[in-house]
N, C-alpha and C positions, 0 to 999 in steps of 0.2 A: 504494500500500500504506500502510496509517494506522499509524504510530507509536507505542509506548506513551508513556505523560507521568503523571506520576504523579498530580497531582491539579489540579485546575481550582474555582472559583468560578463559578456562575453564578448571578446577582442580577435576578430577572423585574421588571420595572418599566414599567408599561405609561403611556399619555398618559392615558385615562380615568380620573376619580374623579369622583361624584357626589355625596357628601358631604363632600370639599376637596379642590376644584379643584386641579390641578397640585399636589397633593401631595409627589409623589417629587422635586423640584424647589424646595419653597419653605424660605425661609432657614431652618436651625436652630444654635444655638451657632456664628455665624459660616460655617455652610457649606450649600452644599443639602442637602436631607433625603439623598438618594441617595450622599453624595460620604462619610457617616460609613462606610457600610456598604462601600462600591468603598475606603476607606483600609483598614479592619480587613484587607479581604482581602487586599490587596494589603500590609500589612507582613507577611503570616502564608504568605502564597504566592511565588511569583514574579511579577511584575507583569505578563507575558503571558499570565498563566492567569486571571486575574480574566475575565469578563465578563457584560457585561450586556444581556438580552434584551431587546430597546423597538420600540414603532411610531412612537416618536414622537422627534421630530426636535430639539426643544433638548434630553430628558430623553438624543439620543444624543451632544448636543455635548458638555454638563453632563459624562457621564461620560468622552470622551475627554479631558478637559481634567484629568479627576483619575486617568487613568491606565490603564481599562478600556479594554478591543474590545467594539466594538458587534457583536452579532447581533439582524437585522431580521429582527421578527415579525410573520407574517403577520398579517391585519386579524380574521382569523377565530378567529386564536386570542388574541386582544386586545380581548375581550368580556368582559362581567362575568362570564356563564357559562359561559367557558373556564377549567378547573382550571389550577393551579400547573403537578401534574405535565406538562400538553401543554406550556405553555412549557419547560420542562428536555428533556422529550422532543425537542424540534423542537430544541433550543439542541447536544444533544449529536449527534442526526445531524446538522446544521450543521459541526459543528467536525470529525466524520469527513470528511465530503463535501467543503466549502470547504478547512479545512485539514491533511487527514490527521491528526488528531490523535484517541487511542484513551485517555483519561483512566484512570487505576485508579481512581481516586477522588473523585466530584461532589461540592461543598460547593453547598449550596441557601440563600441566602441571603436575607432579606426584607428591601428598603431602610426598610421601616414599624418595623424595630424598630432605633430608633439608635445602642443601646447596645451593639448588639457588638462584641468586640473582636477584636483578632487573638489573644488566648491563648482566645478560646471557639472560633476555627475551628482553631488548633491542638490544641486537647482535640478536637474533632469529628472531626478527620483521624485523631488516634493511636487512638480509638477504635476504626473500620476496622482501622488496619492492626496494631490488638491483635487483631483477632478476630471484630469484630461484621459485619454484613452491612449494618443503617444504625442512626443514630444520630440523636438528636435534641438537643435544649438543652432544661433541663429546671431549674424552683425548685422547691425542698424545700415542701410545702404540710403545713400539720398542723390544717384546717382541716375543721369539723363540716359535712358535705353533706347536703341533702335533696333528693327531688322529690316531685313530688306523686301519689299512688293516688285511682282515683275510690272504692274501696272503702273506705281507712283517711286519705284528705287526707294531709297531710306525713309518706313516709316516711324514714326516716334511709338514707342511701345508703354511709359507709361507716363507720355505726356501729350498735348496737342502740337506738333511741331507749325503750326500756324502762331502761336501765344508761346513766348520764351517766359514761360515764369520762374520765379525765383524758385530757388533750391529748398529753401524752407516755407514754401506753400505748398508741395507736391506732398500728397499722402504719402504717409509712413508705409516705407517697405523694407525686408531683411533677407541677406542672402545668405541661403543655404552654407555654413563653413564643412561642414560633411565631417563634424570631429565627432558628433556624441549623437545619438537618439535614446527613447525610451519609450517601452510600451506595456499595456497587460500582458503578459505569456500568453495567456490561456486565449485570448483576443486574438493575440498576434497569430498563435497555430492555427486560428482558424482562420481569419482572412490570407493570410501567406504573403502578405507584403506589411513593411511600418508604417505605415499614415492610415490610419482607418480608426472613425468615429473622432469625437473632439482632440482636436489638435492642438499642443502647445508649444508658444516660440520659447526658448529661452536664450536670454540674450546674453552672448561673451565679447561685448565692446573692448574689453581689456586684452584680448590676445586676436592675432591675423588670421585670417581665415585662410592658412595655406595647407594643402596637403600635398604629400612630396610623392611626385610619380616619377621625377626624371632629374638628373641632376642637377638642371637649371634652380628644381625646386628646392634642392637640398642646400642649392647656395644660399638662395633669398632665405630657407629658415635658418640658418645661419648668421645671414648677416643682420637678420632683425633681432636675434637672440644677441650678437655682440650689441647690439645697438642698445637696446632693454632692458638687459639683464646685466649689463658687464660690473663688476666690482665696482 
């Protein structure tokens, strides 16, 4: 019979990257890429609820040594075109199955974005259990967007590009940083994606919204971290 437990991390980190290699793994600010994101959750959780999804066998030493359980992912869902959600999906029947354990509440975690903390998975958690069904991590954006029409070329996407108004009359909008989600389990297995029923933003003004896919990215979070954080 499965347990309730209140809330769990799960951190998908796979071996494959094709535009930087071992990735989730290579040194950042003193630590592996992976080991920022397994600390956040683990000052913000209990340290037996963290865990991280991997086919790959130092990204599951890496994270035992900073504190997580590994759960081994299958090869098939460990493709470039296997979504997020199958990893969370397979991680939370895992943890039913192997360890009776019945979560109220999944923190989704991305080791690609460094900069989370543990008061952003604590915002993501109280969100839930304010009310919301999932939540996401979210910066304040107050910026002018276009795309393109083959009819009129660049249209204004959430403004009248007839009327230049100011930057602070344009409603409030926030763009996705792709560092933290959060949702019901039991919600989520059923729907099979994360945004479903009342949605909450939580907002992390204090850190960039970058996630590092390719070296470029691994410089900029570098050189915002010298910038930010230096002694």
């Amino acid at each position: 019979m499965s347990k309730p437990f209140p809330a769990v991390a799960v951190i998908p980190a796979r071996g494959g990257s094709k535009s930087l290699p071992r990735k989730n793994v290579r040194p950042f600010a003193g630590h592996p890429l992976i080991a920022h994101t397994i600390m956040a959750a683990r000052d913000a959780l209990e340290g037996r609820a963290v865990f991280v999804s991997t086919d790959d066998t130092e990204i599951a030493e890496v994270s035992e040594a900073y504190g997580a359980t590994v759960i081994w992912r299958p090869d098939e869902l460990a493709t470039d075109a296997a979504p997020s959600e199958a990893a969370i999906l397979h991680a939370l029947e895992s943890l039913e199955r192997e360890r009776g354990l019945d979560p109220e509440i999944t923190v989704f975690l991305q080791c690609t974005s460094p900069f989370t903390s543990a008061r952003h998975v604590v915002d993501l958690v109280a969100a839930i259990r304010a009310g919301a069904d999932s939540a996401l991590t979210v910066r304040p954006s107050h910026g002018f967007l276009w795309r393109m029409d083959d009819e009129h070329g660049a249209v204004g996407v959430n403004h009248d590009r007839r009327f230049r108004a100011r930057r602070q009359d344009l409603d409030p909008e926030f763009l996705e940083t792709g560092a933290g989600y959060a949702f019901r389990s039991r919600a989520f297995l059923a729907a099979g994606h994360r945004f479903f029923g009342r949605v909450a933003l939580v907002e992390t003004p204090d850190v960039p919204a970058i996630e590092i896919d390719n070296p470029e990215d691994f410089g900029v979070a570098e050189a915002w971290l010298g910038r930010h954080r230096a002694p």
